[in-house]
C-alpha positions as a Markdown table, in Angstrom:
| # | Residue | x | y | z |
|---|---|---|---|---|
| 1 | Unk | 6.9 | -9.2 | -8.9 |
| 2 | Unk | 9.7 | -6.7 | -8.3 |
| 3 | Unk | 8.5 | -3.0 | -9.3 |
| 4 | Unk | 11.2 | -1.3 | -7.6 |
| 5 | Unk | 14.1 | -2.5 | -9.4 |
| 6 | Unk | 16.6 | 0.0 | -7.6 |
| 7 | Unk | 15.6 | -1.1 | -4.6 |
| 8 | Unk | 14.5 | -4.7 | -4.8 |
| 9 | Unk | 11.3 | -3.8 | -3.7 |
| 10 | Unk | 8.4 | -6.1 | -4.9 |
| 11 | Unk | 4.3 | -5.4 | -5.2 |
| 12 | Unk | 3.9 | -8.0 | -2.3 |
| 13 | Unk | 6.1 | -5.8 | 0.0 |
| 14 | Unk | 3.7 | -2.7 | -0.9 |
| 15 | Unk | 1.1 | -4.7 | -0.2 |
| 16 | Unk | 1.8 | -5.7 | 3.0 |
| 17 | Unk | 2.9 | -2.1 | 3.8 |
| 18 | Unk | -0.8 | -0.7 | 3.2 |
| 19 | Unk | -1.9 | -3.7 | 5.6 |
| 20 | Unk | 0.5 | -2.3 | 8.1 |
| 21 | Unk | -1.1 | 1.4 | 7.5 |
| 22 | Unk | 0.6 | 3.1 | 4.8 |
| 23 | Unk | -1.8 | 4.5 | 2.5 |
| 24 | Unk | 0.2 | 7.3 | 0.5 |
| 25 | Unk | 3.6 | 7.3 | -2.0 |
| 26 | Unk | 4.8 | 9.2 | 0.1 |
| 27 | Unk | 4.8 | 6.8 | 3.1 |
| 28 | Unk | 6.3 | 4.3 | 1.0 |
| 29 | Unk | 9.0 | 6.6 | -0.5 |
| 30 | Unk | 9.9 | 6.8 | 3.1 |
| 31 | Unk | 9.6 | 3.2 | 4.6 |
| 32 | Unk | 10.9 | 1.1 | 1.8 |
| 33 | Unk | 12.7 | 4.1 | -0.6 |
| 34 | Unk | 10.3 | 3.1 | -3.9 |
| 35 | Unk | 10.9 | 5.6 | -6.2 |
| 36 | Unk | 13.8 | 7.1 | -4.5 |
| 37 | Unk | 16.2 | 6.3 | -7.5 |
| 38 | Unk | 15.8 | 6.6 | -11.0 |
| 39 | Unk | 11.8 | 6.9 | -10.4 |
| 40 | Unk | 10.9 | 4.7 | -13.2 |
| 41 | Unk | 8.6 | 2.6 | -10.7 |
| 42 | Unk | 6.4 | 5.3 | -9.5 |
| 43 | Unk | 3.5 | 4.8 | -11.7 |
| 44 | Unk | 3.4 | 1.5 | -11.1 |
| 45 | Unk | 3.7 | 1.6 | -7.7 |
| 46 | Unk | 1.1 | 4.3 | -7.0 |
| 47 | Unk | -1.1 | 1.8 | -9.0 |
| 48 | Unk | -0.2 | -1.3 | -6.9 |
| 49 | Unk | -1.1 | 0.8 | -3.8 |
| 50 | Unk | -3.8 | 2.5 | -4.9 |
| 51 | Unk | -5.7 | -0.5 | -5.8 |
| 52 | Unk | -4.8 | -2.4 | -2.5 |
| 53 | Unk | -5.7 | 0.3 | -0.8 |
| 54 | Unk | -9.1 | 0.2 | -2.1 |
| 55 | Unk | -9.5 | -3.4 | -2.3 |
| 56 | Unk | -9.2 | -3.7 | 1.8 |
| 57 | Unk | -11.7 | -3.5 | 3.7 |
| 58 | Unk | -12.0 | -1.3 | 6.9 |
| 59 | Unk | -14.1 | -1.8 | 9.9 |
| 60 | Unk | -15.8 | 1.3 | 11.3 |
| 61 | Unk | -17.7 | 2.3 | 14.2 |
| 62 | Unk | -21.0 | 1.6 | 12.7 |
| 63 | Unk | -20.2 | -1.8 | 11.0 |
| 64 | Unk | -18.7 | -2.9 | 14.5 |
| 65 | Unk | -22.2 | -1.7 | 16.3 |
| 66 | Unk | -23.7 | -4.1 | 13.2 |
| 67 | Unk | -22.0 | -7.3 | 14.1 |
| 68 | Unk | -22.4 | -6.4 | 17.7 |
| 69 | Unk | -26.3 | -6.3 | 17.6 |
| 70 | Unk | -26.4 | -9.4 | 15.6 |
């Protein structure tokens, strides 16, 4: 689904952008310019980052030593 109309920018795009290390509006204002126009999209793309952000999962140094041992 496009939520940066202005830009063409769609929630898969942001999504791929957190897997690629982007975790804060700012870093997407300037990668892919959401939110650089008439702002409308903001709030819903903070939300589509926010919750991706959360929903992946990152591998630490003590997880790592888990699997390792196993």
């Amino acid at each position: 689904m496009i939520v940066c109309v202005c830009n063409n920018i769609s929630d898969r795009e942001i999504r791929q952008a957190v897997d690629l290390g982007l975790s804060s509006m700012a870093e997407l204002r300037e990668t892919l310019g959401v939110a650089t126009c008439c702002g409308k999209c903001e709030s819903y793309a903070e939300e589509v980052l926010n919750a991706h952000v959360e929903s992946t999962t990152r591998i630490t140094e003590l997880s790592f030593r888990a699997t390792q041992a196993a």
